[in-house]
C-alpha positions in Angstrom: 23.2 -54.5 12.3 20.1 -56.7 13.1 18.5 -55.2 16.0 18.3 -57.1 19.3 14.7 -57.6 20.9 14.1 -58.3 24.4 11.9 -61.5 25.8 9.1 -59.2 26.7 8.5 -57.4 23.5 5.7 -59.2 22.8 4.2 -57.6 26.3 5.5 -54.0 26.0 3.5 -54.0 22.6 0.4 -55.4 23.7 0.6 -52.8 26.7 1.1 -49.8 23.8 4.7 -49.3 24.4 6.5 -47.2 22.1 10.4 -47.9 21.1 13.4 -47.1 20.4 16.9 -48.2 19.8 19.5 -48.6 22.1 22.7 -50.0 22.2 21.4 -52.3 18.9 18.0 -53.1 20.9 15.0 -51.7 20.3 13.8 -51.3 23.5 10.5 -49.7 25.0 10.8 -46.2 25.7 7.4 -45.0 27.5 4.3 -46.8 28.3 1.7 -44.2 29.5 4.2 -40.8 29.5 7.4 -40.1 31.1 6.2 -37.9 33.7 3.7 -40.5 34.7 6.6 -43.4 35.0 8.7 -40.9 36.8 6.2 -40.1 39.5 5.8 -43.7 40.2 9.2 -45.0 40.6 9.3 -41.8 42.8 6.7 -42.0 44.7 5.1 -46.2 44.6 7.0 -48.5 42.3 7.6 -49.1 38.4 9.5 -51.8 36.6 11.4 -51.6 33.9 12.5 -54.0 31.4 16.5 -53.7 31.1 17.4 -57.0 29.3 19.1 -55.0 26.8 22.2 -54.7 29.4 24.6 -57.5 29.0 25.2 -60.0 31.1 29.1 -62.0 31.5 29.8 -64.3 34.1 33.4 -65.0 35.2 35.0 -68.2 37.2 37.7 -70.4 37.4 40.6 -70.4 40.5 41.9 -66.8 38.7 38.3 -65.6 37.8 39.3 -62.4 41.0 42.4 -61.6 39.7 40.6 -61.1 35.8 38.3 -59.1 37.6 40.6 -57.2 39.7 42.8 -56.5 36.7 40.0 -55.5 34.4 38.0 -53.1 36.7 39.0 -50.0 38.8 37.3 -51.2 41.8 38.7 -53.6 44.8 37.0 -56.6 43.9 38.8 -58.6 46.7 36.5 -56.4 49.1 33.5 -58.2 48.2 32.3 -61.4 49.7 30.0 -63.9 48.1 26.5 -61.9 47.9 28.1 -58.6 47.4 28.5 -56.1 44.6 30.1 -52.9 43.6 30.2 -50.2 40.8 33.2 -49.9 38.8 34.7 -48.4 35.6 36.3 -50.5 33.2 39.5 -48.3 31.5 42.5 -48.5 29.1 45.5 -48.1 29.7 45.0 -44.3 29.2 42.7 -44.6 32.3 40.0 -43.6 29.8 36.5 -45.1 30.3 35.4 -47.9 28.3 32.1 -48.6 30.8 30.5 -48.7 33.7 29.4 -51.9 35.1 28.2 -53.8 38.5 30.4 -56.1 39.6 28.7 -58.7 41.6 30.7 -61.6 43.8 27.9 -64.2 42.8 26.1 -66.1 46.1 27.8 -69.4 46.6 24.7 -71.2 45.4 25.1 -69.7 42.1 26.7 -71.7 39.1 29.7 -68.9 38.3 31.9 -67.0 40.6 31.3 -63.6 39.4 28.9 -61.5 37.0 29.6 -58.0 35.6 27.0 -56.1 33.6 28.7 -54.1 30.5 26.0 -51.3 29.4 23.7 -52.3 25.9 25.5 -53.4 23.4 29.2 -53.7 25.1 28.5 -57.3 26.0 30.1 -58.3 22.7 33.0 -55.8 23.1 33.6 -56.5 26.8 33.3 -60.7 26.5 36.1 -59.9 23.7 38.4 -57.7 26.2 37.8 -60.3 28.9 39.2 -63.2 27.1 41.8 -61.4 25.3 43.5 -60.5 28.5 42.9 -63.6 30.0 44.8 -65.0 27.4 47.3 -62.5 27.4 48.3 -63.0 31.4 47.7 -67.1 31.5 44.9 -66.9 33.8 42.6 -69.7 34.0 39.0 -68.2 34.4 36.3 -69.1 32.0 34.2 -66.5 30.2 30.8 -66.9 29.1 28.7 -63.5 27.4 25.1 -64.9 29.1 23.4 -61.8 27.5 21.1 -63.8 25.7 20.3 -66.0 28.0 19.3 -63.5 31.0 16.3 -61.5 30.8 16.6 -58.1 33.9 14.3 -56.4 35.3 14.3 -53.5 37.7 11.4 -53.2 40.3 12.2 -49.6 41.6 10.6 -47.4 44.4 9.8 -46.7 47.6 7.2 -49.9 47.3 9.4 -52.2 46.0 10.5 -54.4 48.7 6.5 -55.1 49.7 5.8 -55.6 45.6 9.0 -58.1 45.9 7.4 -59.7 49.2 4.7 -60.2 47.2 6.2 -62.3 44.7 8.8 -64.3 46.2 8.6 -67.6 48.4 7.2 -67.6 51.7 10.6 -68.8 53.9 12.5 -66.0 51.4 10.6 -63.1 52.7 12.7 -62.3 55.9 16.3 -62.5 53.3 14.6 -59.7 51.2 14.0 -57.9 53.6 17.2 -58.2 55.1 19.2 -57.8 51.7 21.2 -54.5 52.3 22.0 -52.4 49.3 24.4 -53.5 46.8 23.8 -56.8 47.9 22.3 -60.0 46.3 20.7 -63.0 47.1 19.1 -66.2 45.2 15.2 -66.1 45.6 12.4 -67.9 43.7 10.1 -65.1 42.1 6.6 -66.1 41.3 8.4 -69.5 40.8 11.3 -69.0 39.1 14.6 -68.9 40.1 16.5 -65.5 39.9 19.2 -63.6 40.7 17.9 -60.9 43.4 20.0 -57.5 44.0 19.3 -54.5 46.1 20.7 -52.5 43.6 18.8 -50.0 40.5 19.5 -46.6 38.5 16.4 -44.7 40.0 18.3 -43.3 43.3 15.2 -45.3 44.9 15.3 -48.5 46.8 14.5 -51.3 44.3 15.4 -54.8 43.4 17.0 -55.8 39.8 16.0 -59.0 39.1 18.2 -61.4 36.3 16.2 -64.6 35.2 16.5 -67.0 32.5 15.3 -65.3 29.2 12.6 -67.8 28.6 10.6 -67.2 31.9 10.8 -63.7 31.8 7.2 -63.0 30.7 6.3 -65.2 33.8 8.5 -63.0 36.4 7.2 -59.8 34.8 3.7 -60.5 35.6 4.0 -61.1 39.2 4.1 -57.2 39.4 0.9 -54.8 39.2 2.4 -52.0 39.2 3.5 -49.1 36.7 5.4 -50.1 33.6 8.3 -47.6 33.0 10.3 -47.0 29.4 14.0 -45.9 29.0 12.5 -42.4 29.1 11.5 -42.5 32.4 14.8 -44.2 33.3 17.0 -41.1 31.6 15.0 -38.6 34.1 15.2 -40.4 36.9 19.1 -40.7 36.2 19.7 -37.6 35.5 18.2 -36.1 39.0 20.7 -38.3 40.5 23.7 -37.6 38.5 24.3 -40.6 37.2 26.3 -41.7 34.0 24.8 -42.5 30.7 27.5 -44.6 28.5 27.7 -43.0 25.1 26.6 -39.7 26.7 28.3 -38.8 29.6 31.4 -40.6 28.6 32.1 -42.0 25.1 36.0 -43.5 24.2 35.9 -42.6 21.1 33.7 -39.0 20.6 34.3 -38.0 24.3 36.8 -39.5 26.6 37.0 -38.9 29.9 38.2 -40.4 33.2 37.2 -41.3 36.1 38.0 -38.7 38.0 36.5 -36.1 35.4 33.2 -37.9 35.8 33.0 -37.6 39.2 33.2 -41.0 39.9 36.9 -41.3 41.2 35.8 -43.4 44.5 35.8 -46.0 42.2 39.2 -46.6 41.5 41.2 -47.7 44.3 44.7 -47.0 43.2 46.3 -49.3 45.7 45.0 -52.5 43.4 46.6 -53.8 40.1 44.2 -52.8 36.6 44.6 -51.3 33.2 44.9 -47.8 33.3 46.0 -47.9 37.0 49.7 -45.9 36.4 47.7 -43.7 34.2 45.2 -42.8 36.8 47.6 -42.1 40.1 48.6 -39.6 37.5 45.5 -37.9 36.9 45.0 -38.3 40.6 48.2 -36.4 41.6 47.9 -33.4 38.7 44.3 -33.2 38.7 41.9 -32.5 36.1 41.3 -29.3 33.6 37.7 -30.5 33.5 34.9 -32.0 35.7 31.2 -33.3 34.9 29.0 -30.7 36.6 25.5 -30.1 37.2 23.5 -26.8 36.4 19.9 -26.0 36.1 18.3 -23.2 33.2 17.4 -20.0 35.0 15.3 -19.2 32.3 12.6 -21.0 30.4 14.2 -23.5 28.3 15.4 -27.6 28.3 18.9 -27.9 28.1 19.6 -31.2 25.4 22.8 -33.3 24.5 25.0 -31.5 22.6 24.0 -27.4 23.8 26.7 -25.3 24.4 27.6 -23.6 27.4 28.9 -20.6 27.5 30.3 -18.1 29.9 29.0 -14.4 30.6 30.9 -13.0 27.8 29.3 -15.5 25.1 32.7 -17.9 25.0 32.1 -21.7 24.9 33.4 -23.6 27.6 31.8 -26.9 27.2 28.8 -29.1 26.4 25.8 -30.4 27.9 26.1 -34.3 27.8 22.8 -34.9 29.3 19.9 -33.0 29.9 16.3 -32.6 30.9 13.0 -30.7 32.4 13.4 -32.6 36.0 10.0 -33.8 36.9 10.4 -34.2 40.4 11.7 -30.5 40.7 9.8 -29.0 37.6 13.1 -27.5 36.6 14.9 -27.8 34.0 18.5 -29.5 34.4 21.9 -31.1 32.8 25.5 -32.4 33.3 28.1 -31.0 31.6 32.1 -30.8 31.6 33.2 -27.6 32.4 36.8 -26.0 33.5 37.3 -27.0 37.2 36.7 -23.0 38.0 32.8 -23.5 37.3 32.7 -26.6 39.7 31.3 -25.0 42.6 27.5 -24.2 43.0 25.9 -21.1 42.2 28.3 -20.0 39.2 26.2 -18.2 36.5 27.0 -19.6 33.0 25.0 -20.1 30.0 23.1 -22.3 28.0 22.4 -21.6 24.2 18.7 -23.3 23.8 18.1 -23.5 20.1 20.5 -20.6 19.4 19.3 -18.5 22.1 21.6 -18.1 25.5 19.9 -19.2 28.0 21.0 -18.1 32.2 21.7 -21.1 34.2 23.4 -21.7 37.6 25.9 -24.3 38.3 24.5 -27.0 40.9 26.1 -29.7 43.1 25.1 -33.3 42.4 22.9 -35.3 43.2 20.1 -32.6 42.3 18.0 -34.6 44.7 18.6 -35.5 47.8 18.6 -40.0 48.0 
């Protein structure tokens, strides 16, 4: 498959970015080194280039009932200028993807826009319109992934790096955006999509703007350059899902309530996989996506085994890292329901060696 390349290659190449592929796009990975990105989205601000996510707008008198029936969330909750996280399912209540789900301002063009993770756009602009289809609804469906560039200002500086950037008589709406939240605002001139939302655990902005001024947009912001590496660490610290790691349909299906994100299926509204999921509700679940941390020296990497005292395998780590805001090492993995709690002693077998590690509650930091 040709590879996919974002608007501001050209920039992350002249700034020594190296990259890698993800989701079909090869996207940068670090700038200056992980640690360094990390410490500034933790501490100041960094922006990232994420125009590798995909971008489909719904609308049309049924575009909330497409969304309602497509995503385990209560869309009907949001007003205009509102978002929420959601899975999309089958009818298995399995998990195709995680998205936002943003109720578009009035003054924007669509109705809604949903964000599939890299290289879903395709698959989930497919879905969309099947299903329309299927149920007669009139909503139109436009994949806008290559016409959207997004960026993601993150940190504790990010609102005055914003302020910086955006119109004068826009300031005091920034300010007063609330999280999960979004908001039309002209950045260094051009007219974006604004959002209070991110994957850091920070506050930040994420920032959609038409693919052709996105060189423009990134350069209103002096301040650190991150790569997907940094964005895995900083994810990882706060629990948060990676598609095709922490949940795959096809190698490693799980549901919702598995990944530990069952407050985001409100069973009281219609959507595939709904019936499937008041089931898994009501039985529970053999398995659940837990954190631990390596008691002794050691990263814990996708794909490990973890083991219990007596040397038997009960699971896998599906993400893992050295955390470097807690200079420990640290994972996710799903384990039997019995290891859930914190403090259980397990292992980890680090390149065939088993490794003592503790189980921990999530988030590991505290956002």
């Amino acid at each position: 498959m040709t590879e996919r390349t974002p608007p501001l290659h050209g920039i992350h190449e002249d700034r020594g970015a190296t990259f890698t592929d993800f989701g079909g796009w090869e996207m940068p990975v670090e700038f200056d080194s992980i640690r360094t990105e990390h410490a500034a989205v933790r501490d100041s601000a960094g922006i990232f280039d994420v125009s590798h996510m995909g971008e489909i707008e719904v609308s049309g008198p049924d575009a909330e009932r497409l969304m309602q029936r497509l995503t385990t969330n209560d869309v009907t909750a949001l007003d205009p200028g509102e978002a929420q996280y959601a899975m999309i399912t089958d009818d298995d209540g399995i998990i195709l993807d995680d998205t936002v789900v943003y109720d578009l301002p009035d003054d924007r063009p669509a109705d809604f826009l949903f964000i599939p993770n890299a290289g879903h756009d395709g698959q989930m602009y497919d879905r969309w319109v099947t299903h329309r289809d299927e149920w007669g609804l009139d909503a139109t469906v436009e994949n806008r992934t290559d016409d959207y560039a997004m960026l993601a200002l993150q940190g504790p500086e990010a609102e005055e790096r914003l302020l910086d950037a955006v119109a004068d008589d826009q300031r005091t709406a920034i300010c007063d955006l609330s999280r999960f939240s979004t908001m039309t605002a002209t950045v260094g001139g051009v007219d974006a999509l604004v959002a209070r939302t991110g994957y850091t655990g920070e506050d930040g902005f994420e920032l959609i703007v038409p693919w052709d001024e996105a060189v423009r947009v990134w350069r209103q912001f002096d301040c650190q350059a991150c790569g997907l590496g940094a964005r895995d660490t900083l994810r990882i610290e706060m629990g948060f899902l990676l598609s095709g790691q922490d949940f795959d349909p096809e190698d490693d299906p799980r549901n919702p309530y598995e990944a530990g994100v069952g407050f985001t299926v409100k069973l009281d509204t219609e959507f595939v996989g709904r019936d499937a999921l008041e089931g898994v509700e009501a039985q529970g679940v053999e398995e659940k996506l837990t954190g631990f941390r390596l008691v002794d020296r050691g990263v814990p990497r996708e794909g490990y085994v973890v083991q219990d005292l007596d040397g038997e395998p009960i699971g896998e780590v599906t993400s893992g890292t050295m955390s470097p805001t807690l200079n420990k090492p640290i994972g996710l993995a799903y384990l039997p329901v019995e290891y859930r709690s914190p403090g259980v002693n397990v292992q980890v077998v680090v390149r065939g060696e088993p490794k003592k590690a503790q189980t921990q509650a999530l988030p590991f930091l505290d956002r």
